[in-house]
C-alpha positions in Angstrom: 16.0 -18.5 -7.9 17.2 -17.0 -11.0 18.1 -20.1 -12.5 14.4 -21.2 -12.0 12.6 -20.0 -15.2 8.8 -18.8 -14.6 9.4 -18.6 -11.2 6.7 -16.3 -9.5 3.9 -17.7 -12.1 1.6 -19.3 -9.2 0.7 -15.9 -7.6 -0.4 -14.5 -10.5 -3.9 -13.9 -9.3 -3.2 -12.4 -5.9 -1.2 -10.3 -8.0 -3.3 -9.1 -10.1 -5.9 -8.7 -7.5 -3.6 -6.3 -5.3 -2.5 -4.3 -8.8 -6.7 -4.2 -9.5 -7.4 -2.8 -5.9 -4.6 -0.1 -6.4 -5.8 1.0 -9.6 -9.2 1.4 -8.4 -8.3 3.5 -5.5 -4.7 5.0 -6.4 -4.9 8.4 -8.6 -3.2 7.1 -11.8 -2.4 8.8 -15.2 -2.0 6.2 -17.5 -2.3 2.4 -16.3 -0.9 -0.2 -18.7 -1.5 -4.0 -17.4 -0.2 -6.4 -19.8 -0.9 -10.0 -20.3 1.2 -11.9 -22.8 0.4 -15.7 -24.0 2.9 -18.3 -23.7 3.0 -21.3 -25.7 2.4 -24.9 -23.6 5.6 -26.6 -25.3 7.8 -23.8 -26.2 7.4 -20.5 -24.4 9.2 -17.2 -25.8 10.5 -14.3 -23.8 7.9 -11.9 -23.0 5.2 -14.5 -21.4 4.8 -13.1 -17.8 2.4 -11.0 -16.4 3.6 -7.3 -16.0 1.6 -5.0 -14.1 3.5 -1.0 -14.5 2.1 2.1 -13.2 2.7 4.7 -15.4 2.8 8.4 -14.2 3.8 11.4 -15.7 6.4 12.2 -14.3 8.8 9.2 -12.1 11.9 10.0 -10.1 12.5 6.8 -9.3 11.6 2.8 -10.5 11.0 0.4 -7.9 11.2 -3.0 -9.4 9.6 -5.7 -7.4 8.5 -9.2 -6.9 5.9 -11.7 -5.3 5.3 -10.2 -2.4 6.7 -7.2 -2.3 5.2 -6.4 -5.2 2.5 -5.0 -2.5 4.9 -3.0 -0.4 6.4 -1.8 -3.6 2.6 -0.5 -4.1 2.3 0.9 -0.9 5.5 2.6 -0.7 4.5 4.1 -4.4 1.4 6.2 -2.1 3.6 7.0 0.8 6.3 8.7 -1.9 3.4 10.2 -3.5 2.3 12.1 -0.4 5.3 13.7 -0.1 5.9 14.7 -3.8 7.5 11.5 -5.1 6.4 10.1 -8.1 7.8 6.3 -8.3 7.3 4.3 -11.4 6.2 0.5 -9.9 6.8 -2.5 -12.0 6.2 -6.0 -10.6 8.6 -8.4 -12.7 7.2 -11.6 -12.2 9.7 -13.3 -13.1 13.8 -13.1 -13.2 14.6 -15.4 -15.4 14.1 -14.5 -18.8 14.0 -10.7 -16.8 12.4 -8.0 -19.2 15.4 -6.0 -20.2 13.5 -4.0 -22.2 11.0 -3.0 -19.0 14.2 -2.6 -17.2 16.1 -0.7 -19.9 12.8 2.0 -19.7 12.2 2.4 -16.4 16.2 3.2 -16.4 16.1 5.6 -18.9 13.1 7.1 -17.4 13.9 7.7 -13.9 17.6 7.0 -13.9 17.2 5.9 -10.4 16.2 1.9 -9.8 15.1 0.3 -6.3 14.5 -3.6 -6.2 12.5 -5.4 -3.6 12.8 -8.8 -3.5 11.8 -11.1 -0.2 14.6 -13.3 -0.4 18.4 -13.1 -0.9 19.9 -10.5 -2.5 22.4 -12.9 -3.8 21.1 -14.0 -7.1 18.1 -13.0 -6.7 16.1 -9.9 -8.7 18.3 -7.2 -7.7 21.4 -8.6 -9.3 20.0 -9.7 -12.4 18.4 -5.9 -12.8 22.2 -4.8 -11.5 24.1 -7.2 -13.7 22.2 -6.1 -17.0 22.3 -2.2 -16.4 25.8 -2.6 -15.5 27.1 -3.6 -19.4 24.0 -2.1 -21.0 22.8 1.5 -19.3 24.5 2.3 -15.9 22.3 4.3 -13.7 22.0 4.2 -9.6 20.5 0.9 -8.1 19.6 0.2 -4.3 18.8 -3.4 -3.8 16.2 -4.3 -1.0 16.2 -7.8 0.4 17.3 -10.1 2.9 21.4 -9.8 3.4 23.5 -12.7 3.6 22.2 -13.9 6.4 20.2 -16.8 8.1 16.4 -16.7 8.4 14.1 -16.3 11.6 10.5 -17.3 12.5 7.7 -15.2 13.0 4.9 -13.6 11.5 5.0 -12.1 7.9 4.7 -8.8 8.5 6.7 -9.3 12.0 9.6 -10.4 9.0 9.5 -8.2 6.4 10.2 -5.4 9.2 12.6 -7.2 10.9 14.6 -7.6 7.6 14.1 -4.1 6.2 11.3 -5.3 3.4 8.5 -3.3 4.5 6.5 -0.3 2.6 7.8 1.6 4.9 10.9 0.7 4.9 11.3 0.9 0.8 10.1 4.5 1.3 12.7 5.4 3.4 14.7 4.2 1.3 13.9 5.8 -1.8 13.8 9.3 0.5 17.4 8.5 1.1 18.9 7.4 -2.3 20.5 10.3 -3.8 
């Protein structure tokens, strides 16, 4: 997936709809949503969509994509209720990844979850591990699906059974030190 450039560029909308509903109802300081043009024959870095939830304060970054993006979201509010502040950026794509996003939100929290619904293996969370690694070392947990072969069932029966859920990204956050 990481060799695909402008992968995740098809759910663009549904992710903009979920960021729209939890800005309208989440208790945000400062929200910056970002659209960037692309050129049709040549496109330069810094054409996807970011959506980044600022707060004042963040502990921790969770870095997400397509659909976790949402549980990403969700686990944001659960951390919040118990006194948590997460910085949430959905990085829609991998490949060119927004080291300079990345670079910030390491930086800033110093701490860096990803959430990806696929492999782990050259997926999100490496690219994210691979950069920091030469550039800015800091503590990363990466969430996914382990080397391992896929199931059937229903989505949400799936992202529990592999560990993707909100809730489970909140646990894990509550248990990174």
């Amino acid at each position: 997936i990481r060799l695909t450039p402008f992968i995740g560029i098809n759910d663009i909308k549904t992710k903009a709809k979920k960021a729209r509903e939890f800005i309208l109802h989440g208790d945000l300081v400062k929200v910056s949503l970002k659209f960037r043009g692309r050129e049709a024959q040549r496109p330069e870095f810094g054409y996807e969509t970011l959506m980044t939830f600022y707060k004042e304060v963040e502990d921790i970054a969770i870095i997400a994509n397509g659909l976790l993006s949402y549980e990403a979201i969700r686990a944001g509010e659960m951390l919040e209720r118990v006194g948590i502040n997460a910085m949430i950026i959905n990085m829609a794509t991998i490949k060119p990844l927004d080291t300079e996003l990345v670079l910030k939100a390491a930086k800033r929290c110093g701490k860096i979850i990803t959430c990806e619904e696929h492999s782990i293996i050259g997926g999100l969370g490496e690219a994210v591990s691979a950069f920091l690694g030469e550039n800015y070392p800091v503590r990363i947990k990466r969430i996914g699906i382990n080397d391992e072969f896929g199931h059937s069932g229903t989505a949400e029966g799936l992202l529990k059974a592999f560990g993707l859920s909100a809730e489970h990204i909140c646990e894990a956050a509550l248990n990174f030190k």
